[in-house]
ZALUMTOR-512645 format. One record per residue: residue number from 1; x, y, z of N, C-alpha, C in turn; residue in one letter. Coordinates in Angstrom, 3 decimals. Example, Ala and Ser with C-alpha at 12.3 -4.5 7.8 and 13.67 -1.06 7.14 Angstrom:
2
<atom pos="1" n_u="13.190" n_v="-5.690" n_w="7.800" ca_u="12.300" ca_v="-4.500" ca_w="7.800" c_u="13.200" c_v="-3.300" c_w="7.800" code="A"/>
<atom pos="2" n_u="12.850" n_v="-2.250" n_w="7.080" ca_u="13.670" ca_v="-1.060" ca_w="7.140" c_u="12.900" c_v="0.030" c_w="7.870" code="S"/>
***
This chain:
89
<atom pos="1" n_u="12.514" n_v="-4.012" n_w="98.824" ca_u="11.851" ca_v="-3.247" ca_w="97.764" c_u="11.579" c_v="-4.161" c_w="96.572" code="X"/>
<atom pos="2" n_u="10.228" n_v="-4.371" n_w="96.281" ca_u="9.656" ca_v="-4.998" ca_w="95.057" c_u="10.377" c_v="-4.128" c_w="93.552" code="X"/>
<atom pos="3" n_u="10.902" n_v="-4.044" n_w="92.623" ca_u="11.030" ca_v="-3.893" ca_w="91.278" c_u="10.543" c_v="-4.456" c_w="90.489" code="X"/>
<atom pos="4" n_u="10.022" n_v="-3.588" n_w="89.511" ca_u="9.191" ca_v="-4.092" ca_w="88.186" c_u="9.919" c_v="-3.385" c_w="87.337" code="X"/>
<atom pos="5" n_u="9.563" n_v="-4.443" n_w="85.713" ca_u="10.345" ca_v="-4.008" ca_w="84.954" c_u="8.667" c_v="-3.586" c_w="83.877" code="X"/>
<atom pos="6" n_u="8.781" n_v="-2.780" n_w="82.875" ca_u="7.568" ca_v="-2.229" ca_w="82.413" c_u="6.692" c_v="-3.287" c_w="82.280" code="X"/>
<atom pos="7" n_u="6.674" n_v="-4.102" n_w="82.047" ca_u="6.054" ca_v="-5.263" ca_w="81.483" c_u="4.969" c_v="-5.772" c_w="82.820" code="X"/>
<atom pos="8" n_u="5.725" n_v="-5.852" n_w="84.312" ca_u="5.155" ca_v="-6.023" ca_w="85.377" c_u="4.371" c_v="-5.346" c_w="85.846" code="X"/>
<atom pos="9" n_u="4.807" n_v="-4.038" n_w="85.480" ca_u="4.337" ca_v="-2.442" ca_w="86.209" c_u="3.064" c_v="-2.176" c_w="85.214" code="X"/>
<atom pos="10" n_u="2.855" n_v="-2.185" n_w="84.052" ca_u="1.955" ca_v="-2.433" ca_w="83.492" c_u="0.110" c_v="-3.186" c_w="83.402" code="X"/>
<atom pos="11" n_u="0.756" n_v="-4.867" n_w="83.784" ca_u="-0.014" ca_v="-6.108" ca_w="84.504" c_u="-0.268" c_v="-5.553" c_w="85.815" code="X"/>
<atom pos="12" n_u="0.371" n_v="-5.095" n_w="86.579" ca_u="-0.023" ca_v="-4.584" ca_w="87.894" c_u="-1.418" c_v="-3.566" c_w="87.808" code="X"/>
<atom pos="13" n_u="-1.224" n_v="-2.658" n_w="86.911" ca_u="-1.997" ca_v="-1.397" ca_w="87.001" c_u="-3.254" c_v="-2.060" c_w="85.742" code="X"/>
<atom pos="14" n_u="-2.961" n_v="-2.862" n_w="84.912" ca_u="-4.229" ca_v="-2.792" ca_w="83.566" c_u="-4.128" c_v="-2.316" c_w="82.611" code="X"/>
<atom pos="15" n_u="-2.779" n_v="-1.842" n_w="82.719" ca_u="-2.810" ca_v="-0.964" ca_w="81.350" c_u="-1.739" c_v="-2.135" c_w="80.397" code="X"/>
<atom pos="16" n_u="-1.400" n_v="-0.920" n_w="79.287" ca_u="-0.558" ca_v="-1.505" ca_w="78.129" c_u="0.908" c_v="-0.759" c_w="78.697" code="X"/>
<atom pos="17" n_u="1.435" n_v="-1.787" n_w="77.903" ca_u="3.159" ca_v="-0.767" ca_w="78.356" c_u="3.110" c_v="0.773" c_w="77.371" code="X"/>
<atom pos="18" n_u="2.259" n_v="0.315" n_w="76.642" ca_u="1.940" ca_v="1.689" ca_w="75.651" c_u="1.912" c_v="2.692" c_w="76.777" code="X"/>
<atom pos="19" n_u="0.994" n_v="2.531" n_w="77.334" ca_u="0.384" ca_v="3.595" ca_w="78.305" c_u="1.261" c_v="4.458" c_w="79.319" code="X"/>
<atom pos="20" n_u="2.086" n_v="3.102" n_w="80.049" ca_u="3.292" ca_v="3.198" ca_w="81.132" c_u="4.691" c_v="4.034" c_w="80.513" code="X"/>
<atom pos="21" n_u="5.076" n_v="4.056" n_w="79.103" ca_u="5.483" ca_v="4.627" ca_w="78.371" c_u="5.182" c_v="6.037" c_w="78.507" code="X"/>
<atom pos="22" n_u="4.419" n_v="6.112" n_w="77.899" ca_u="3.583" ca_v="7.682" ca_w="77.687" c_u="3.666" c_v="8.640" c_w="78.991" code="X"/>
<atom pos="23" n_u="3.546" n_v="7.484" n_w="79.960" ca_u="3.409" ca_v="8.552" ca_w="81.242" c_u="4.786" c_v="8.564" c_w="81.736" code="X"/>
<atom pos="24" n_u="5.508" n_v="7.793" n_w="81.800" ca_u="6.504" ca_v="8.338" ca_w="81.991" c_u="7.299" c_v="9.419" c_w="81.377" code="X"/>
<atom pos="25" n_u="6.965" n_v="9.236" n_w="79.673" ca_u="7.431" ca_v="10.757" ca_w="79.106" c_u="6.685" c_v="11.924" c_w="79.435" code="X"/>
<atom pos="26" n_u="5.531" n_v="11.730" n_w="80.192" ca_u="5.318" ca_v="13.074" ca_w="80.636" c_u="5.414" c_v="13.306" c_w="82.059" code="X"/>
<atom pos="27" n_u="6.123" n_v="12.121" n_w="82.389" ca_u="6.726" ca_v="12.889" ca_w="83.993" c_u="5.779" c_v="12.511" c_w="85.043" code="X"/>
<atom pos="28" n_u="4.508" n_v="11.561" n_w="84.498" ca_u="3.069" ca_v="11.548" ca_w="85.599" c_u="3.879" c_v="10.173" c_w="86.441" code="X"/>
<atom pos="29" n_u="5.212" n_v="9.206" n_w="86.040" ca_u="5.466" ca_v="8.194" ca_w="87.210" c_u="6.863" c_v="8.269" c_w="86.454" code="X"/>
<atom pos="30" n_u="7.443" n_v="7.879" n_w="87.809" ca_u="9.114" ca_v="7.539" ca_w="87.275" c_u="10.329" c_v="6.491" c_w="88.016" code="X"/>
<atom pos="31" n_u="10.833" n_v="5.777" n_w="86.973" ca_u="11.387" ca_v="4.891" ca_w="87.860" c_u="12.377" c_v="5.021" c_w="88.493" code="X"/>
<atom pos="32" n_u="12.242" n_v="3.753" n_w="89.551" ca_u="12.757" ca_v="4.159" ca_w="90.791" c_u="14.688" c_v="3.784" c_w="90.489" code="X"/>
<atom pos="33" n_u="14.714" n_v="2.915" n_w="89.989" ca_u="15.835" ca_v="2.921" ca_w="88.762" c_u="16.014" c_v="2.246" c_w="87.741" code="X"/>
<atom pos="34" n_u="16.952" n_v="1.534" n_w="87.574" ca_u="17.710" ca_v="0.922" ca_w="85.828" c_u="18.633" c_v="0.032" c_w="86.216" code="X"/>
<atom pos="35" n_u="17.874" n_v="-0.869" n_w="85.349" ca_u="19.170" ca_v="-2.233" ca_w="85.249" c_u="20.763" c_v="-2.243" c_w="84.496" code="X"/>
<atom pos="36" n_u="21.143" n_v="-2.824" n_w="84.824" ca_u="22.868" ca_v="-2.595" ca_w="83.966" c_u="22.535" c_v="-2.622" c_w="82.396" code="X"/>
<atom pos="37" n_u="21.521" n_v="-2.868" n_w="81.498" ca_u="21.030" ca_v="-2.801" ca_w="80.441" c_u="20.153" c_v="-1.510" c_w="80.112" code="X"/>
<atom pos="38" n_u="20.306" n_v="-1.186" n_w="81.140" ca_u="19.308" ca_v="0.283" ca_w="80.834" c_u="18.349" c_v="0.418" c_w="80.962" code="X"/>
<atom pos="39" n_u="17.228" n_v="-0.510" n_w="81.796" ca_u="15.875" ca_v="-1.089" ca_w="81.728" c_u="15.651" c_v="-0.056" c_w="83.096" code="X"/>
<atom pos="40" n_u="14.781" n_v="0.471" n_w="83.018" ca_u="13.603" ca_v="1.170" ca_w="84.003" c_u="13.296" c_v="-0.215" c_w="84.599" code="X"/>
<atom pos="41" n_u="13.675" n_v="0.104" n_w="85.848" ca_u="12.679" ca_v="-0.621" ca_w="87.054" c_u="11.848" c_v="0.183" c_w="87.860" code="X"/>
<atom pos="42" n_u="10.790" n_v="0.096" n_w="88.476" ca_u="9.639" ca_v="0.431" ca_w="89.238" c_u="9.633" c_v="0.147" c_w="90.484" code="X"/>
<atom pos="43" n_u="8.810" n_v="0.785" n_w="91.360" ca_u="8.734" ca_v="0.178" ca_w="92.682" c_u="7.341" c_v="0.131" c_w="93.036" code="X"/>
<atom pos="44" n_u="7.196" n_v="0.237" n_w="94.807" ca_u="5.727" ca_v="-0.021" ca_w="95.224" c_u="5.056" c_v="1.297" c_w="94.448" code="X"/>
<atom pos="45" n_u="5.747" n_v="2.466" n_w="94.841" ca_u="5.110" ca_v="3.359" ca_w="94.819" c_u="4.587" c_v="4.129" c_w="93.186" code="X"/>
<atom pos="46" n_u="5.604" n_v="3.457" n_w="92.117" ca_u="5.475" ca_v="3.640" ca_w="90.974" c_u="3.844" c_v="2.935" c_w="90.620" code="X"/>
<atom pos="47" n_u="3.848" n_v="1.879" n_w="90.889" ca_u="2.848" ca_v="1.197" ca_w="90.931" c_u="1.454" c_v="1.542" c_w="91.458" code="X"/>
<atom pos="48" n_u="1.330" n_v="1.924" n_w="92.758" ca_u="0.340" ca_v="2.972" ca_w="93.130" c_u="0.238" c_v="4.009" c_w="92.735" code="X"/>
<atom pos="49" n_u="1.151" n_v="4.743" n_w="92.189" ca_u="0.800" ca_v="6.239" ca_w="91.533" c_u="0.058" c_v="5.921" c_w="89.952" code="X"/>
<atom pos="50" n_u="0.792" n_v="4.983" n_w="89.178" ca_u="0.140" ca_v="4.701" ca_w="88.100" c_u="-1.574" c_v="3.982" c_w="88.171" code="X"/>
<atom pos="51" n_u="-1.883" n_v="3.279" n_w="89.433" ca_u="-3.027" ca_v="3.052" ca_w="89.174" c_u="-3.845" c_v="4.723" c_w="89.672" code="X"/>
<atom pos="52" n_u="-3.648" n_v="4.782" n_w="90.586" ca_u="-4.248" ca_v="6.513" ca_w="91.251" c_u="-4.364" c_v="6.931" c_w="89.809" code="X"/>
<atom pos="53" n_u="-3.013" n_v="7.846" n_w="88.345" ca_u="-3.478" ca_v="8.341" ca_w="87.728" c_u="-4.693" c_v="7.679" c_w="86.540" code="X"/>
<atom pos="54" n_u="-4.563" n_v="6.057" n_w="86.778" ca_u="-5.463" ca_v="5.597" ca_w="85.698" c_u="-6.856" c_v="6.038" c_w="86.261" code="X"/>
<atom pos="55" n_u="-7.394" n_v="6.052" n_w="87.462" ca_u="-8.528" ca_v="6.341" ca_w="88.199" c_u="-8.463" c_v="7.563" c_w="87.868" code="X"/>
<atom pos="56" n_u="-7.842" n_v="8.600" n_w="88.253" ca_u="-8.412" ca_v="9.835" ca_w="87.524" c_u="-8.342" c_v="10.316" c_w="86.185" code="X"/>
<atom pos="57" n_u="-7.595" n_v="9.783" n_w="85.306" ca_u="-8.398" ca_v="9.400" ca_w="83.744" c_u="-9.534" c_v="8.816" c_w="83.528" code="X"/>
<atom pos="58" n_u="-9.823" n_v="7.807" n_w="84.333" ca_u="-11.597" ca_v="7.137" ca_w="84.338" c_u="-12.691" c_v="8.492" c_w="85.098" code="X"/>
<atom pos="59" n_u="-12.241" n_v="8.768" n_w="86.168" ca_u="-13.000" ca_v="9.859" ca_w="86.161" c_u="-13.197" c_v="11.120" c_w="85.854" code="X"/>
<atom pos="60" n_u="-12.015" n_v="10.869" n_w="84.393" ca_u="-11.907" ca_v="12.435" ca_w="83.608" c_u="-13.525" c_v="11.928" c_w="82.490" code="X"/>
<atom pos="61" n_u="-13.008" n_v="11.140" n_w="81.681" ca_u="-13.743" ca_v="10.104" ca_w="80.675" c_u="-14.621" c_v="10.430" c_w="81.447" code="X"/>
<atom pos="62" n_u="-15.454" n_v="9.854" n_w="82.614" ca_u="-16.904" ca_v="9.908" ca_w="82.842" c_u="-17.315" c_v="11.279" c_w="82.961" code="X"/>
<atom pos="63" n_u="-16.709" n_v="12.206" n_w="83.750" ca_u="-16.685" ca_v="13.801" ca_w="83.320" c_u="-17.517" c_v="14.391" c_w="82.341" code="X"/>
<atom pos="64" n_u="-16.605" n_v="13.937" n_w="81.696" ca_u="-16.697" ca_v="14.564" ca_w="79.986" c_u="-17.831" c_v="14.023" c_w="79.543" code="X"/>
<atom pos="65" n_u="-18.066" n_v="12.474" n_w="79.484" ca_u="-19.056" ca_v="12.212" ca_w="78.851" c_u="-20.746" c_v="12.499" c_w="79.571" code="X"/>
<atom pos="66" n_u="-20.170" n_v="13.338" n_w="80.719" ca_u="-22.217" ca_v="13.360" ca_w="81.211" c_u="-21.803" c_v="14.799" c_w="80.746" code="X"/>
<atom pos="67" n_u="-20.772" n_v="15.496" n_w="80.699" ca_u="-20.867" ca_v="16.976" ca_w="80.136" c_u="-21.441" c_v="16.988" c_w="78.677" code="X"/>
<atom pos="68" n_u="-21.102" n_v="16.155" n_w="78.053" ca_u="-21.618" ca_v="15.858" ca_w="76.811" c_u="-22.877" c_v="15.691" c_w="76.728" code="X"/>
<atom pos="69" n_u="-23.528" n_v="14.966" n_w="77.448" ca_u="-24.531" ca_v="14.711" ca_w="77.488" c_u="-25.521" c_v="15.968" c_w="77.598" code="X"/>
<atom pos="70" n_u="-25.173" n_v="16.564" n_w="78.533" ca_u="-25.658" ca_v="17.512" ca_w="79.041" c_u="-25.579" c_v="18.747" c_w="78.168" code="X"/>
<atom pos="71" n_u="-24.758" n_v="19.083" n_w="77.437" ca_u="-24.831" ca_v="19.853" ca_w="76.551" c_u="-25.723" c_v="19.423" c_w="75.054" code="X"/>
<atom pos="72" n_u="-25.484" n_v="18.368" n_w="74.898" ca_u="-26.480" ca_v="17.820" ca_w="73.689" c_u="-28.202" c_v="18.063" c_w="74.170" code="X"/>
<atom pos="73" n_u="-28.405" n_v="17.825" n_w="75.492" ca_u="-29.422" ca_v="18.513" ca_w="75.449" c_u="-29.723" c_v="20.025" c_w="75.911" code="X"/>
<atom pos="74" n_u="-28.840" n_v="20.929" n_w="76.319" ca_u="-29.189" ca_v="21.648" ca_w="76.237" c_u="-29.701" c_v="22.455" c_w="75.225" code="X"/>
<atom pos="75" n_u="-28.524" n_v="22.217" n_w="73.550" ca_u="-28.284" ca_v="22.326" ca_w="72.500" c_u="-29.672" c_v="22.434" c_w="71.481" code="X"/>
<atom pos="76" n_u="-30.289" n_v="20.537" n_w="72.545" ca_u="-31.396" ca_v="20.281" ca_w="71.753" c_u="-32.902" c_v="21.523" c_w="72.101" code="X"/>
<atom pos="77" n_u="-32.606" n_v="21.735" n_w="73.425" ca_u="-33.960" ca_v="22.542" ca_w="74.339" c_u="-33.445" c_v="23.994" c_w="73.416" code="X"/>
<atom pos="78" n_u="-32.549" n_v="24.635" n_w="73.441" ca_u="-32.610" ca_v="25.653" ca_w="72.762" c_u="-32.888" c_v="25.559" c_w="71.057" code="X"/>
<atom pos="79" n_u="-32.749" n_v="24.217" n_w="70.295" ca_u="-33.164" ca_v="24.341" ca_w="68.776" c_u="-34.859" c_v="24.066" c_w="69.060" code="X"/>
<atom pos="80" n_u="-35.182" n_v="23.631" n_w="70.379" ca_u="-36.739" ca_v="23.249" ca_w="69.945" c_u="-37.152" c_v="24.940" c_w="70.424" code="X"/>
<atom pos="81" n_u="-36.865" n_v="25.742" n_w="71.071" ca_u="-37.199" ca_v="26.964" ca_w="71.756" c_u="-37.003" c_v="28.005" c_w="70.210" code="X"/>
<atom pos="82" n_u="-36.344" n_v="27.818" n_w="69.684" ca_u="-35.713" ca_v="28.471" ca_w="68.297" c_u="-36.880" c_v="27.616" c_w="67.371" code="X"/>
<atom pos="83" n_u="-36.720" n_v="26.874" n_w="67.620" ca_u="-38.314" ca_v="26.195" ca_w="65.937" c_u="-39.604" c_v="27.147" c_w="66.393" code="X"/>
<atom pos="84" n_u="-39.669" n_v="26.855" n_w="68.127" ca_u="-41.367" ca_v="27.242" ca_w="68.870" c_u="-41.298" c_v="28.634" c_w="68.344" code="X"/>
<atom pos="85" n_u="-39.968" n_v="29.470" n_w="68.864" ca_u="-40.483" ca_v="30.936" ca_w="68.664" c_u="-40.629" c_v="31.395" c_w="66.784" code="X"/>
<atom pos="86" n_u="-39.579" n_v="30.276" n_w="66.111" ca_u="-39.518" ca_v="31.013" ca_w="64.697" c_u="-41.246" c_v="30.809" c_w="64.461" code="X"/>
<atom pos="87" n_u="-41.585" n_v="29.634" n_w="64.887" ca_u="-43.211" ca_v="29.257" ca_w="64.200" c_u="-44.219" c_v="29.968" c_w="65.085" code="X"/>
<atom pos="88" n_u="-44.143" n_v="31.091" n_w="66.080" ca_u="-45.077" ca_v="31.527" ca_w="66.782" c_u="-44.967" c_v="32.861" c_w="66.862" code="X"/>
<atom pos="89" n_u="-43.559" n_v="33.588" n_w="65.777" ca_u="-43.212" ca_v="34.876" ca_w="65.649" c_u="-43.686" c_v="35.119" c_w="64.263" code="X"/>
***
């Protein structure tokens, strides 16, 4: 069994230990154990789960942003439909 200590598990996936942090306080990866210092170690599978959830944060982000998109113009087609009818009522 490979062990990582955050710092590795981190470099592995792309992220910041910021990140690897965070998710572990919310329970999304957890280590597999702890050094006699108290250090979280990681394994294979910590490692694959953290990249899996970074991929579906990237495809939350792209989500959102064509929803955005998509609403800005809808937004826009209904203020030009609202100018046409105020100026043709």
């Amino acid at each position: 069994m490979s062990a990582y200590k955050v710092s590795r598990l981190a470099q592995g996936a792309g992220v910041s230990v910021h990140v690897v942090r965070d998710y572990v306080l919310r329970g999304l990866i957890r280590p597999a154990s702890h050094t006699e210092g108290g250090h979280n170690l990681y394994d294979a599978d910590a490692l694959e789960r953290l990249r899996f959830v970074r991929a579906l944060v990237a495809v939350r982000r792209e989500a959102l942003t064509l929803l955005d998109r998509q609403l800005a113009g809808m937004v826009s087609e209904v203020r030009h439909r609202a100018i046409g009818d105020h100026h043709h009522g």
